[in-house]
N, C-alpha and C positions, 0 to 999 in steps of 0.2 A: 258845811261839807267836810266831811272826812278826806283827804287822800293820802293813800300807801303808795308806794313804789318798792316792789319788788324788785330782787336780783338775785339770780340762778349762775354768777361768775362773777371772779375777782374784777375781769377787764370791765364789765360793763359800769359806763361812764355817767348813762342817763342822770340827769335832772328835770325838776322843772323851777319856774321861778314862785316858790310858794314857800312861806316860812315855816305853814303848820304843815307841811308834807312829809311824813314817817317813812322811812326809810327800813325797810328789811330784807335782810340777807339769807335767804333759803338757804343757803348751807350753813349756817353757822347753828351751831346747836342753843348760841346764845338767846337767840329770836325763837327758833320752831325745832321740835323736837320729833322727828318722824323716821321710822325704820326700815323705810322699804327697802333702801340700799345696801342697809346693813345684812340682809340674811340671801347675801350673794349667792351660795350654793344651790339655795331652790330657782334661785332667780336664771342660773346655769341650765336650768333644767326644761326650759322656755324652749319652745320649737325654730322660735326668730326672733331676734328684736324685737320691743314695742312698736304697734304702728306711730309712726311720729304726730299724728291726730289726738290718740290717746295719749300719748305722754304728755303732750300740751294738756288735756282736758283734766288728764291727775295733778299736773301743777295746778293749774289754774281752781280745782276744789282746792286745793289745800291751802290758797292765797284768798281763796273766798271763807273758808273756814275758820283761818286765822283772822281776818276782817270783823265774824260774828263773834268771836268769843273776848277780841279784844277793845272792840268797841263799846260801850256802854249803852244802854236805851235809854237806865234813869238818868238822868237830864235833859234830854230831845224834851220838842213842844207837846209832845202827850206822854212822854216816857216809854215810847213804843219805836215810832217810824225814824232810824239812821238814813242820810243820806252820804252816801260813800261812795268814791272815783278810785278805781282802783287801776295801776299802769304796770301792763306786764310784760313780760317778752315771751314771745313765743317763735317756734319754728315756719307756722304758716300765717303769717300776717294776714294775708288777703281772705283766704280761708277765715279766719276767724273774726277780718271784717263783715265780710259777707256773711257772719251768721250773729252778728252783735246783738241786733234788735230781740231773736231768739232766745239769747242767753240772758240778757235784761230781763225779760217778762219770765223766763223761769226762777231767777231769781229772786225777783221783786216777790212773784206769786208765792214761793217758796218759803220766804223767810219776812215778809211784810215789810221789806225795807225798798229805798230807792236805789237802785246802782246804777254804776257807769264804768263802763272800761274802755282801757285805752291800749293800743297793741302795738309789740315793736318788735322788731329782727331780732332772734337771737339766733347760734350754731349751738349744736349736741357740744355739753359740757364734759370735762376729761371723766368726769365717774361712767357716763352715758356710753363715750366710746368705748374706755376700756371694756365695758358690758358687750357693747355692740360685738367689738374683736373679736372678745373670747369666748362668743358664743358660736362665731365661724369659724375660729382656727383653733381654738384649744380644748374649749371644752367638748368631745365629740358622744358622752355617756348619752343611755335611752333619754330619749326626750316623752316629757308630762304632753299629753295629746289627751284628752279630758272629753268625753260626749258632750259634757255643759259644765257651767259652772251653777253656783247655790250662795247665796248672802247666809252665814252663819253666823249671829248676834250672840249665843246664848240664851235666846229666847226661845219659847217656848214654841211658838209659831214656822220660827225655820229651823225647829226643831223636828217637827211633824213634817215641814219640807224636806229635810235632810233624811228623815227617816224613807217617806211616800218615794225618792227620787233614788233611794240605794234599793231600794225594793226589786228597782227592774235594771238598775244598774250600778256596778262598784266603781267606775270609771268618772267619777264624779269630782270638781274641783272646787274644795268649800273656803270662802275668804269670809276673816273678820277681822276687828278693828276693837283695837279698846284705847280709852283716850287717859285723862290726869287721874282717877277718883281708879280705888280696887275694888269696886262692888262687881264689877260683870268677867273682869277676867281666870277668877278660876272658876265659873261658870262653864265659859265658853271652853274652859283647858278638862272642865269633868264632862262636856258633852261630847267633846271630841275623844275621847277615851274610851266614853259606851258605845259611840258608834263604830271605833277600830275593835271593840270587841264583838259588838252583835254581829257585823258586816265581814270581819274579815279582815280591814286595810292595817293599811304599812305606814300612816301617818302622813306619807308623803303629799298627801290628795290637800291638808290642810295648809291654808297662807295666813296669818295673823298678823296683825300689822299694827304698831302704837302711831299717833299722829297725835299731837297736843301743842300747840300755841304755850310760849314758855309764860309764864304771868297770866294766862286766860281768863277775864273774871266775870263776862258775863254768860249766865247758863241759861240760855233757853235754846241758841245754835240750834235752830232747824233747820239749818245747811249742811248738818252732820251727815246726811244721808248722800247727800251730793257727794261728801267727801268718801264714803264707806261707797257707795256705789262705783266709783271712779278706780277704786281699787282692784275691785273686780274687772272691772271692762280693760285696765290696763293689762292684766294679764290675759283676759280674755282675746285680746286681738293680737295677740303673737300666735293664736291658730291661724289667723290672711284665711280664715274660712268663715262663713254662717254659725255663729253659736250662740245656745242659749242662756239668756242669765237670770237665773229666778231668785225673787224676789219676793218669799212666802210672807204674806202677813193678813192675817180677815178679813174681810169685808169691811165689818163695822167700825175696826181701828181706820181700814184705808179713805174711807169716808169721811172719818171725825166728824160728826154734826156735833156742835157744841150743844150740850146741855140748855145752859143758859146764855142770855149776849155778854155774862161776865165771863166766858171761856172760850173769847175768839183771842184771846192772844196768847200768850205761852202754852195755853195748856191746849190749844188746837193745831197741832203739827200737821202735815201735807205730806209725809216722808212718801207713802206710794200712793196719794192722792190722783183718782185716773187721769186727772187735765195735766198735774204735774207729767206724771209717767206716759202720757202721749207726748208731750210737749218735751221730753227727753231722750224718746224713742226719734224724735221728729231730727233735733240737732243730730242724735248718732249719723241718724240715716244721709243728714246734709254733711258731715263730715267726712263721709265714707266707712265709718266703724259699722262694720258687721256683727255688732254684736246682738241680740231680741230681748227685752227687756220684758217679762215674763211672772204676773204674779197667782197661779193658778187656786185659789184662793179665795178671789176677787170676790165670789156671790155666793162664799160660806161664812156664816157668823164661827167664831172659834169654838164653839160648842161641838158645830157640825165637822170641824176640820179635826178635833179630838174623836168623835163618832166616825168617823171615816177614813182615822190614820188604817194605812195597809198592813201597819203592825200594831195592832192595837193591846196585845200582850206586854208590847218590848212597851210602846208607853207609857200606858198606864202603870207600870211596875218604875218608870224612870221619871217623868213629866214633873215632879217633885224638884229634881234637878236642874233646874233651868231659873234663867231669873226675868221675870216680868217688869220690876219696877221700875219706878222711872226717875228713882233717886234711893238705889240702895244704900249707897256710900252716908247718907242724913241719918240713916236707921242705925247704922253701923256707931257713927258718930256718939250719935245719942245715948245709944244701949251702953256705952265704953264700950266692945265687944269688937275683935279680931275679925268677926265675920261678918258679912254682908247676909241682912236677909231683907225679906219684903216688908214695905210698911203693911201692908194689905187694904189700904184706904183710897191710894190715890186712883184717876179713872184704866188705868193697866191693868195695875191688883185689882179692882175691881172687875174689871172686864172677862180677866181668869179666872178669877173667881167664879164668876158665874158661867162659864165655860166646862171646868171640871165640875161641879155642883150639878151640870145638866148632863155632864158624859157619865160620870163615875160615881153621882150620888153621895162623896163622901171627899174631902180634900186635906190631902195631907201634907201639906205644905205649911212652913214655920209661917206664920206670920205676924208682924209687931204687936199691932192694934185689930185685932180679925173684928172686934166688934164696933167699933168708931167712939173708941168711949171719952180721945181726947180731943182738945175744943178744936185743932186742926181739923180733923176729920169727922168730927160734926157738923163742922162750917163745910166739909164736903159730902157730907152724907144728902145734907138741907139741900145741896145744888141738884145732887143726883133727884132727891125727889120733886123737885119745882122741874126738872127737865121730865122725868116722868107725868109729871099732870099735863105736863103744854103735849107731851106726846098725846096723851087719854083723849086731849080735847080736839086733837086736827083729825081733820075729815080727807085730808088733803094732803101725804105725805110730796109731794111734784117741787113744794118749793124748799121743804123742810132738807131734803138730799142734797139741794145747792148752797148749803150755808156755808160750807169749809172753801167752796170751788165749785165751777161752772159745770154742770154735764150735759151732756147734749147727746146722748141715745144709752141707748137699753133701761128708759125710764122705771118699766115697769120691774124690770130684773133687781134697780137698786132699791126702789121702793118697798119690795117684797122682801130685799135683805134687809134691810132696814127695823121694816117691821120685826122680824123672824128673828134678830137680834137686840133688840128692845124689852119684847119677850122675854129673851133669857136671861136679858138686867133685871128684868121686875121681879123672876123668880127670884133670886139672888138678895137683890136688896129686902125682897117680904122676908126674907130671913133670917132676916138681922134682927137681934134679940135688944 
């Protein structure tokens, strides 16, 4: 058993009686390294305070966050499943009791480990008030009042979101996150650029936010999204109105059916998995955050979501611009090379891969290895086609859609994306030379 104990204040006292109990200091920059605080002027520009709901739930990813990246899996009994207690303080104690069991099973589901939490009083620490203050007495400039917010990654996907959602509106509020590695942040700094050009905006509408565990050494963190999601909904609920937070990503990614049973662990994430994203939507709604968690998307393979961006000029001329992969910074590495580009092999690149290949016939995007010619990506090329024959052979996609996660309606909706995205892999991969 893992246990952390967190602290968000000098005064707090807490212990427990455990020798191997890790002790970390959310403020010290020496433990966790995170900027929300830091870029006060937008933060000024907030209609009200956080709701104190949400504030709890952005700590609490970011002490969930710091848990996956600093724990290790290799040495657990399969090298996979941590079991980890983690003690935190928060503002609504009981509240957060009463939604424990909740947050457990989105957890667990989420990242494939066991957790526990334990909860304690704590009061708005001096950074919280001063924010609180100077948002009612000092700072009185126009206040950001946003129709919705938008998760903007630098990807490609809520790239097309970002784009389909300024189309009918400019009033839109895009958040993203980049964490230790510089593969995806000047992605996300050249997407935000084309879009203040096509669209018209003032920059303002943009929140970026770094968050990284100081020492973090294991990478699979599929609780990242909990952490990036959280980001969003904290600022989202300083509207104390109904808003909505979308969440653009495919069908086919948000389903993840693995390939093979060698790709139920690292390489099958849950990030807008629909049992997770109900079961997220479920806590908001028990905590009182009015936020909707929104991934409109859901029942388009990425092919179809490129064939049916609203501006399909502005993308096709930029989509090149965006980063897919799911470890540029390795590419980056490797090459020597200043610049992050795609491997083109892993199941991301790949997945875009066969997405532009079926919108635009033609893809002009760098990529490392575009033919699989080294033994990594022949050992993934081989996955890709042993997952395409077990597709060739079922008769019966109904159990084939529950591998990553449970679903329990619109059978026939997933099944049919499914297919209709499989499809577009196999064109894709018969292509490879």
């Amino acid at each position: 058993m893992n246990e952390l104990i967190f602290k968000l204040s000098k005064d707090d006292e807490f212990t427990i009686n455990s020798p191997s109990a890790i002790e970390i200091d959310m403020t010290s920059k020496d433990d966790y390294n995170h900027t929300f605080f830091n870029i006060l002027r937008p933060l000024y520009r907030m209609q009200n305070f956080f709701q104190l709901e949400a504030l709890d739930l952005w700590y609490i990813s970011l002490m969930v966050y710091y848990s996956d990246k600093k724990i290790l899996r290799h040495g657990t009994f399969d090298n996979w499943i941590r079991q980890m207690k983690l003690y935190i303080p928060v503002l609504n104690v009981e509240k957060w009791n009463n939604n424990k069991e909740l947050l457990v099973e989105m957890m667990s589901f989420l990242s494939g480990d066991l957790w526990d939490f334990e909860f304690r009083k704590r009061d708005l620490n001096s950074i919280e008030i001063k924010i609180c203050e100077n948002l009612k007495n000092k700072y009185k400039q126009k206040k950001f009042n946003p129709d919705s917010y938008c998760m903007l990654s630098g990807g490609l996907d809520s790239f097309i979101g970002a784009v389909d959602l300024l189309t009918h509106s400019r009033n839109i509020g895009f958040v993203g996150h980049y964490g230790g590695g510089k593969g995806v942040k000047p992605y996300q700094d050249k997407v935000k650029e084309l879009l203040k050009g096509e669209y018209g905006l003032n920059g303002n509408e943009f929140f970026n936010f770094h968050a990284a565990p100081i020492n973090g050494r294991e990478d699979t963190t599929r609780t990242r999204s909990f952490m990036f999601f959280s980001h969003a909904i904290i600022l989202a609920s300083c509207s104390r109105r109904e808003i909505d937070l979308f969440i653009p990503e495919n069908g086919l990614i948000s389903l993840n059916i693995p390939f093979t049973n060698t790709r139920l662990g690292s390489s099958s994430t849950r990030t807008t998995h629909p049992f997770y994203m109900r079961k997220f939507q479920h806590l908001l709604q028990r905590l009182g955050i009015s936020v909707q968690l929104k991934n409109p998307y859901q029942f388009l393979t990425k092919g179809e979501m490129l064939i049916q961006c609203e501006n399909n000029v502005f993308i096709k001329k930029y989509y090149k611009e965006t980063m897919s992969c799911s470890h540029p910074d390795q590419v980056r590495w490797e090459k020597g090379s200043k610049e992050p580009i795609h491997c083109g092999t892993c199941l991301p690149c790949s997945i875009r891969r066969a997405s532009i290949l079926r919108a635009f016939k033609k893809d002009e995007t760098l990529y490392n290895d575009p033919n699989f010619r080294k033994n990594k990506a022949k050992i993934e090329l081989k996955s890709f086609n042993i997952g395409i024959l077990d597709y060739k052979s079922s008769k019966n996609h109904f159990f084939k859609i529950q591998f990553s996660g449970r679903i329990d309606e619109k059978f026939d909706s997933y099944s049919e994306l499914y297919i209709r995205g499989m499809e577009e892999f196999i064109k894709f991969t018969s292509s490879i030379k």
